[in-house]
N, C-alpha and C positions, 0 to 999 in steps of 0.2 A: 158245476152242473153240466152232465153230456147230453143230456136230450132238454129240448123244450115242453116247458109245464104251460098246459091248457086247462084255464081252471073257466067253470059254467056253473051255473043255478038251475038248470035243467029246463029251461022256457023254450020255446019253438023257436027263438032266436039262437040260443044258445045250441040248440041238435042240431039242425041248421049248418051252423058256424063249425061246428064238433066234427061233422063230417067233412066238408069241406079243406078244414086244418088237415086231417088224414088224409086224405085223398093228394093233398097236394104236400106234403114233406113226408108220408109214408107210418104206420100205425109205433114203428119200429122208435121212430125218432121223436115220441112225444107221448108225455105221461101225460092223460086224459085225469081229474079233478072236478068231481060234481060234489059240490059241498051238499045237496040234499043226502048223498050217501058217506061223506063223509066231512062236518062241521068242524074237523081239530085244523083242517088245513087252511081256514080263514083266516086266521091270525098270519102262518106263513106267507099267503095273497097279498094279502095290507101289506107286510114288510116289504114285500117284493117292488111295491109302487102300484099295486091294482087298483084300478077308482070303483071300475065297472066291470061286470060280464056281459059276453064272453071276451076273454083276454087271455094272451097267449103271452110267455116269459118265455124269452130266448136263452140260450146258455151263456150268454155274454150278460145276461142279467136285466136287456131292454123286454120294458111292457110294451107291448101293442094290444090295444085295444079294439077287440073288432065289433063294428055297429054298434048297438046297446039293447042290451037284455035285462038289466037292473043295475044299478047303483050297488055300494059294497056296504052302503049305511041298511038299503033295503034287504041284500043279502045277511047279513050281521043279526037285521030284527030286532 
């Protein structure tokens, strides 16, 4: 992986967080992941170590978890 994956459930938390992520490592170096628009990449999330959004995967493969936006059992449904 060369850029980092920022995956969100699209809550005030989560846009929030969304912007912030860009603003500070650049739009260039992070593939943006709203499971409301696209639900195949939750399954990838989970593998990765996601618990919660919004959460950001680094290319070394660490989860950081920023604040909390939902749980991945409430994203899942």
């Amino acid at each position: 992986m060369s850029k980092s994956i920022f995956y969100h459930a699209g809550c005030t938390v989560c846009i929030s967080a969304e912007h912030d992520v860009i603003e500070l490592i650049g739009k260039d170096n992070v593939e943006i992941v709203h499971f409301g628009d696209d639900k195949s990449r939750i399954d990838e999330a989970v593998k990765a170590g996601v618990k919660s959004v919004p959460a950001l995967v680094t290319p070394k493969g660490n989860v950081l978890h920023i604040n909390f936006g939902a749980s991945m059992a409430d994203v899942i449904g």
